[in-house]
C-alpha positions as a Markdown table, in Angstrom:
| # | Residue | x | y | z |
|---|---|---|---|---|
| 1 | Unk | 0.0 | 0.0 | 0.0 |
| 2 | Unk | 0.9 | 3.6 | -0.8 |
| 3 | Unk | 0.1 | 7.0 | 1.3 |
| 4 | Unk | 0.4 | 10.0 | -1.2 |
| 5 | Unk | 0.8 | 13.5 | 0.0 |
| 6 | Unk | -0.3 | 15.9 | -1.6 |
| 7 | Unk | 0.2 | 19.7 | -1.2 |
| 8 | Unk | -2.3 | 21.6 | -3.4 |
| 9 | Unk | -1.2 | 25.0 | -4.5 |
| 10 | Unk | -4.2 | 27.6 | -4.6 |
| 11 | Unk | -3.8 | 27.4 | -8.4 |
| 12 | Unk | -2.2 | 25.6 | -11.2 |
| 13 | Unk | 0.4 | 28.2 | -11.4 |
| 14 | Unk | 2.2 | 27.3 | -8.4 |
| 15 | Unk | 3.8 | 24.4 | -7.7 |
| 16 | Unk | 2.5 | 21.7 | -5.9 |
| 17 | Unk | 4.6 | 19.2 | -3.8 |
| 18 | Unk | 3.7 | 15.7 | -3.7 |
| 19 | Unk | 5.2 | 12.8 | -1.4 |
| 20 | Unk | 4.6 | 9.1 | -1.8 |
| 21 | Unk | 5.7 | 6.6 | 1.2 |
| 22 | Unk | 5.6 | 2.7 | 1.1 |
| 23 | Unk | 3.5 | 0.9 | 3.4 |
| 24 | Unk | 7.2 | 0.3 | 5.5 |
| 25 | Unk | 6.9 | 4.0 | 6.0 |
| 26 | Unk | 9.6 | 4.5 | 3.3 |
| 27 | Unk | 10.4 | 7.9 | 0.8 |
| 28 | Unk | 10.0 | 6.5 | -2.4 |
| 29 | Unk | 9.1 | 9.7 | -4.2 |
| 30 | Unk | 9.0 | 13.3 | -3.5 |
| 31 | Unk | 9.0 | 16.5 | -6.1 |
| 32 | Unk | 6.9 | 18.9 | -7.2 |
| 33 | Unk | 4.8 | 19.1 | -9.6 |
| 34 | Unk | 3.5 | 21.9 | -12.5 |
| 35 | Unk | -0.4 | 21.6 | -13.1 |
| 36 | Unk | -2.7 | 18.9 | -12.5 |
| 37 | Unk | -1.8 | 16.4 | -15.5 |
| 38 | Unk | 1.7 | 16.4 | -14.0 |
| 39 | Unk | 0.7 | 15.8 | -10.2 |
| 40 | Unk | -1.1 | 12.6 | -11.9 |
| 41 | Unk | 1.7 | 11.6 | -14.1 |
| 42 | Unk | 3.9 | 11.4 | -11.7 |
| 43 | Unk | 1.5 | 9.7 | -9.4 |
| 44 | Unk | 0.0 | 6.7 | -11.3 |
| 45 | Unk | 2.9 | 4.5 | -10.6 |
| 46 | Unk | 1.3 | 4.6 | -7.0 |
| 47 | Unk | -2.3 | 4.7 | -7.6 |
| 48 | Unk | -2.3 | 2.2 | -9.7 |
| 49 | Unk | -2.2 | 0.1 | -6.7 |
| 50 | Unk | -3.8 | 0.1 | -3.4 |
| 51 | Unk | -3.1 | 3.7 | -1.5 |
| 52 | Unk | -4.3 | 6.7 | 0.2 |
| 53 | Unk | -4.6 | 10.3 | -0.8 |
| 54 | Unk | -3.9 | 13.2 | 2.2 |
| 55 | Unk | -4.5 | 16.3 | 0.4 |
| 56 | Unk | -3.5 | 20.0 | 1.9 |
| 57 | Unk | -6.8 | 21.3 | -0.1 |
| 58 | Unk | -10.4 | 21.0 | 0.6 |
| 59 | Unk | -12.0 | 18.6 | -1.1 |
| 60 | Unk | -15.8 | 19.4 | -0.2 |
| 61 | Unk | -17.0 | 23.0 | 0.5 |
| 62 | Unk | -20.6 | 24.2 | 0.3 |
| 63 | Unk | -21.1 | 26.7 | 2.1 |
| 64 | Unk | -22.0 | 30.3 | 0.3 |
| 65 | Unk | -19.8 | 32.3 | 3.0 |
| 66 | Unk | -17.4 | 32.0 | 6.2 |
| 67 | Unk | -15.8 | 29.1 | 7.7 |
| 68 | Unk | -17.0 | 25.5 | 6.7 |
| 69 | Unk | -18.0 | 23.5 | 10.4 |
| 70 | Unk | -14.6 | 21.7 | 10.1 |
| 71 | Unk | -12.9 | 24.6 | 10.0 |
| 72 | Unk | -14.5 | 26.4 | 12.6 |
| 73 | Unk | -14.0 | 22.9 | 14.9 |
| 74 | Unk | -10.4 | 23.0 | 14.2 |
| 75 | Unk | -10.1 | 26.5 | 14.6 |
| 76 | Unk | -11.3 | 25.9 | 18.6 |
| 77 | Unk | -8.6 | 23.4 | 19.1 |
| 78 | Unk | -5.8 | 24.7 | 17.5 |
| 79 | Unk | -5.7 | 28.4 | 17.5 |
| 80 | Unk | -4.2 | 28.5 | 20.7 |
| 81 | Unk | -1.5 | 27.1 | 18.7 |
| 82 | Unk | -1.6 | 29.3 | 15.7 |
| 83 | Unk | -2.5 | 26.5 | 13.8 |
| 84 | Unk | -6.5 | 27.4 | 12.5 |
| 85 | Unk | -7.0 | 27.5 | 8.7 |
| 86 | Unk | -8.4 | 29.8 | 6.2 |
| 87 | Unk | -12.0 | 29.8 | 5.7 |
| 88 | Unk | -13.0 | 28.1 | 2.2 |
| 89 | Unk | -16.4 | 28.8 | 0.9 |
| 90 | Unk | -18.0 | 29.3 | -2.7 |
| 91 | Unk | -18.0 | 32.8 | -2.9 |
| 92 | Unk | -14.4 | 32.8 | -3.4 |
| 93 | Unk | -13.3 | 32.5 | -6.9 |
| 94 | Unk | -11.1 | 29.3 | -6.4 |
| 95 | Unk | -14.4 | 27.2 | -5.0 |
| 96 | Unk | -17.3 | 28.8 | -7.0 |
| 97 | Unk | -16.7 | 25.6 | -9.6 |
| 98 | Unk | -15.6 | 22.7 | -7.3 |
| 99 | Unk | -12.5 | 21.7 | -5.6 |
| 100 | Unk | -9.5 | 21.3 | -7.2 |
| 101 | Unk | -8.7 | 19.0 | -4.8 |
| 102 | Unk | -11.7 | 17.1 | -5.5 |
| 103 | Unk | -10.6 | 17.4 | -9.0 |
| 104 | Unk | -7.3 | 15.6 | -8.7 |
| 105 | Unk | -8.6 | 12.9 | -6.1 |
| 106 | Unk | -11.3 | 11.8 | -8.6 |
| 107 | Unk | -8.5 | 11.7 | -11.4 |
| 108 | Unk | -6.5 | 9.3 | -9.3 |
| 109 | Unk | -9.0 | 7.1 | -8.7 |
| 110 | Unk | -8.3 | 6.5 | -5.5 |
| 111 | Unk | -10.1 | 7.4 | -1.7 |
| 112 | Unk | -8.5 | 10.9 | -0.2 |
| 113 | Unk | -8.6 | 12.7 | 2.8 |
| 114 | Unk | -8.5 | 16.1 | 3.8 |
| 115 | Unk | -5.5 | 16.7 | 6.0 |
| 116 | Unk | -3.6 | 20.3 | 7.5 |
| 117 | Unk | -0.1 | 19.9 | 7.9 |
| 118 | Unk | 0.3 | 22.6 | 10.8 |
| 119 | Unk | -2.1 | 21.1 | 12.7 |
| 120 | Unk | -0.6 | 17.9 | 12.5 |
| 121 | Unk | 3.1 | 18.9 | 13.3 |
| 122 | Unk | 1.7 | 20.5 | 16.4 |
| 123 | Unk | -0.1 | 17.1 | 17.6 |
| 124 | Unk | 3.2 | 15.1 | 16.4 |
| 125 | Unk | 5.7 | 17.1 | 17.6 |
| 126 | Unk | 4.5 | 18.4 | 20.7 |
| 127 | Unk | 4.8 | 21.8 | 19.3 |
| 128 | Unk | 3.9 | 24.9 | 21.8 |
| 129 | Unk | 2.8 | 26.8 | 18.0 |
| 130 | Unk | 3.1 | 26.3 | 14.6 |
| 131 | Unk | 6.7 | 26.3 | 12.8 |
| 132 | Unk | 7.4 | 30.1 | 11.1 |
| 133 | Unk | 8.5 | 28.4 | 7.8 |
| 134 | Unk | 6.2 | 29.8 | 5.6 |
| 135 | Unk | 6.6 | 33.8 | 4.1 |
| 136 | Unk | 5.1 | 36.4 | 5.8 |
| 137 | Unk | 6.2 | 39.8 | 6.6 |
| 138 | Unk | 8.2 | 40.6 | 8.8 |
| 139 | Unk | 10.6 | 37.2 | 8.2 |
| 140 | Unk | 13.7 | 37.2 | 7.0 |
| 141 | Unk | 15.9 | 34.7 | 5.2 |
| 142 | Unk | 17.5 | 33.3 | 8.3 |
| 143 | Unk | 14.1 | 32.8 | 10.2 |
| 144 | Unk | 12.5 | 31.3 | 7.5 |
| 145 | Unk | 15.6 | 28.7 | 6.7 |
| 146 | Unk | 16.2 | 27.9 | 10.5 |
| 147 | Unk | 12.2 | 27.4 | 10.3 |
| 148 | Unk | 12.1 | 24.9 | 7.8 |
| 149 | Unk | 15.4 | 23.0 | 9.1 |
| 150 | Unk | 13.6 | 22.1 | 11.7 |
| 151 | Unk | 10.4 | 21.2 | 10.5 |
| 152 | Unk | 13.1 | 18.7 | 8.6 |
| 153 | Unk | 14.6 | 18.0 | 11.5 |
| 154 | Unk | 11.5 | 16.6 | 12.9 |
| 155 | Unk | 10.7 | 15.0 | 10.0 |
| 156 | Unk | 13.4 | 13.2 | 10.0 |
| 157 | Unk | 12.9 | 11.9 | 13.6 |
| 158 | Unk | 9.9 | 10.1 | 12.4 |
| 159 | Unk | 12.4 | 7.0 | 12.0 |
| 160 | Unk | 11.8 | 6.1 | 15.5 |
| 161 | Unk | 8.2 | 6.8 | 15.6 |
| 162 | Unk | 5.0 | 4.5 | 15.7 |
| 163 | Unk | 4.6 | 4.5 | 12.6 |
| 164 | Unk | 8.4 | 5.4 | 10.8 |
| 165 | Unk | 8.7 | 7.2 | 8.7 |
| 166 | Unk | 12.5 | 6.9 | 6.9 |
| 167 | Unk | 13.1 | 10.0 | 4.8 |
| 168 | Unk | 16.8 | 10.1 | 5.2 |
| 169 | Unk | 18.0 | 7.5 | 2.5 |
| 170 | Unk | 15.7 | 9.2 | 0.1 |
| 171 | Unk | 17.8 | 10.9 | -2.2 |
| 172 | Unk | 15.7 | 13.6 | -3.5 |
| 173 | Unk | 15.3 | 14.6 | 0.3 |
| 174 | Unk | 19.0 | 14.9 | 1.0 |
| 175 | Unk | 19.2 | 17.4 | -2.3 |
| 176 | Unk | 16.3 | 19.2 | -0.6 |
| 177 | Unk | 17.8 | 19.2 | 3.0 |
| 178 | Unk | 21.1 | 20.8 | 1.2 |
| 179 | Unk | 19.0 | 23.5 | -1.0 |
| 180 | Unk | 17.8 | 24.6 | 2.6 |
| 181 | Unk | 21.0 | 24.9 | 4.2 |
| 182 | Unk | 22.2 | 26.7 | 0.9 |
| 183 | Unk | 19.4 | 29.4 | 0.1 |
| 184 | Unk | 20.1 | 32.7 | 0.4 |
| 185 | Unk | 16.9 | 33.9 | -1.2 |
| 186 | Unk | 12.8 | 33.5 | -0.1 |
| 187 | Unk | 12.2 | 31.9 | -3.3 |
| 188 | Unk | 14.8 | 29.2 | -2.9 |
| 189 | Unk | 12.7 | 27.9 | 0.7 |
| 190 | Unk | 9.6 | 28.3 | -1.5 |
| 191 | Unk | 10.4 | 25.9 | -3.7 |
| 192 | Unk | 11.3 | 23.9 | -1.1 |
| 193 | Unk | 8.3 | 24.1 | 1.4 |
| 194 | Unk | 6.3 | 22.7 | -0.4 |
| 195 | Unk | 7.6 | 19.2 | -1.5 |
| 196 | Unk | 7.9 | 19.2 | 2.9 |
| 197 | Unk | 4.9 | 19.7 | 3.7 |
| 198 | Unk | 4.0 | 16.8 | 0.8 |
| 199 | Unk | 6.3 | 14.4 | 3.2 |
| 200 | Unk | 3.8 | 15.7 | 6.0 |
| 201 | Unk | 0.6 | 15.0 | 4.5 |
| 202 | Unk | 1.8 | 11.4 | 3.3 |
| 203 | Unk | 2.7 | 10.6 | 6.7 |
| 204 | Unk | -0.2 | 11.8 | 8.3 |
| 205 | Unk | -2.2 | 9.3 | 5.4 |
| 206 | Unk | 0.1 | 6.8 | 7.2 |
| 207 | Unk | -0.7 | 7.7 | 10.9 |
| 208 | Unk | -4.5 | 7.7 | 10.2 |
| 209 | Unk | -4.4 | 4.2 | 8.9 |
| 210 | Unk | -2.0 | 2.7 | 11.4 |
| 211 | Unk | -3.1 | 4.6 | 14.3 |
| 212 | Unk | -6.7 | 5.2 | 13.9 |
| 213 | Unk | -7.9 | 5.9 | 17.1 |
| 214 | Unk | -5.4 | 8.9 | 17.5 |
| 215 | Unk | -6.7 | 10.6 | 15.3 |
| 216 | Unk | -9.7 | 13.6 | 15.2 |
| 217 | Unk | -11.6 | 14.0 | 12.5 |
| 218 | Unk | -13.6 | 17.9 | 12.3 |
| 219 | Unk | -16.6 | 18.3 | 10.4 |
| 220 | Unk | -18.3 | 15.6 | 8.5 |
| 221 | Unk | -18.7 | 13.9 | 4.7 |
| 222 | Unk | -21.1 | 16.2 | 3.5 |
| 223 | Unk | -19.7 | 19.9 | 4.5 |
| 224 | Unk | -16.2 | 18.6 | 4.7 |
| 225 | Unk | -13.4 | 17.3 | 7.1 |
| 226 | Unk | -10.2 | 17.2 | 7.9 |
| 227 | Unk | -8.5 | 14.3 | 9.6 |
| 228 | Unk | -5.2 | 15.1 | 12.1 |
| 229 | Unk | -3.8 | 13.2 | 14.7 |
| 230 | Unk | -5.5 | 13.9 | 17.6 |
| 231 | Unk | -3.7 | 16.8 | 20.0 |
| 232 | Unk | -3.9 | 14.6 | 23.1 |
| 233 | Unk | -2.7 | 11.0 | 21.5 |
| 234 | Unk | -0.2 | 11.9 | 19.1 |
| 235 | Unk | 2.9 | 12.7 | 21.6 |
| 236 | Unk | 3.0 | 14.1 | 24.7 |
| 237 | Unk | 2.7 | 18.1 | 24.8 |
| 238 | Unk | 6.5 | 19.3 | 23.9 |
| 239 | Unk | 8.4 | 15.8 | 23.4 |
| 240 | Unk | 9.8 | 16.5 | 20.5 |
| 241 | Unk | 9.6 | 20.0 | 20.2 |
| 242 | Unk | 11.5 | 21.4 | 22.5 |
């Protein structure tokens, strides 16, 4: 069995990282992709057989305005943590036809979740709030690449975790850990982040199956949901991110 990872970009402009691990909790494949037909080129090998989708996109949202009820239910747990998510709705242009992620799930053919990668590094790592990997103002080079080492870091200490994960004799992740260490420019981490948060979203397809009761699922099947291991189950509050 497969668990894909898949971090939607907004739109088919930006890239969009994708992450496959085996059913050892092995990297086999990690990039990023350009548009939709290459996220499932580069994909099939996997989907072809048995496997799960965790996608960093909604995948159902019906609601005219505001927060869908997953979101809002998230929001209570994890804003404490800076962890709550953007409100999706279809009033805004990128829903008023569908989900994308929808979209791609159906073209794969195979059953997808909905999963949130900072929510889920906060219940995995113990984290006191979210990582500040990701551009905003106000960060600077050296905030955002000590950020995103770390986030790695962690990663990386999914090896001895139940489920491993074993990223480190991937060798697209060792080019990625050494483009991180190298950048010297926002747009280098860019490229980078996402393909990461990929490796985060497979592994949380991985968690959910092996570890189903530590796991919390907001919202439902007809307004949408997003599965993350559980705050309270996942480790214990700053174990592993001290």
């Amino acid at each position: 069995m497969y668990f894909v990872g898949i971090d939607l970009a907004w739109g088919e402009r930006s890239p969009t990282g994708v992450a496959v691990a085996d059913a050892r909790g092995r990297l086999v494949h990690l990039a990023a992709a350009r548009d939709d037909t290459d996220i499932v080129a580069q994909l099939a090998p996997y989907t072809a057989e048995e496997s799960l989708l965790a996608i960093d996109a909604p995948l159902v949202v019906t609601n005219p305005t505001g927060n869908r009820p997953c979101e809002a239910a998230l929001n209570r747990d994890f804003r404490a943590f800076e962890a709550g998510c953007h409100p999706s709705n279809t009033g805004h242009p990128w829903f008023a036809a569908g989900s994308r992620g929808a979209r791609v799930a159906e073209a794969l053919g195979r059953p997808a979740i909905e999963v949130y990668p900072h929510a889920a590094t906060v219940a995995l790592f113990g984290l006191p709030r979210t990582l500040k990997y990701k551009q905003k103002p106000g960060r600077d080079v050296a905030q955002l690449r000590a950020e995103l080492l770390r986030l790695m870091a962690l990663v990386e200490s999914l090896t001895d975790a139940s489920p491993p994960l074993d990223v480190a004799r991937n060798p697209r992740w060792a080019a990625l850990r050494e483009a991180v260490e190298a950048a010297t420019r926002k747009s280098e981490l860019r490229r980078a982040e996402d393909p990461v948060d990929a490796v985060v979203c497979a592994y949380v397809a991985l968690f959910a199956t092996r570890r189903p009761g530590d796991v919390t699922t907001y919202g439902d099947d007809s307004t949408g949901c997003i599965v993350t291991p559980a705050l309270s189950r996942a480790a214990p509050p700053g174990e592993w991110g001290r």
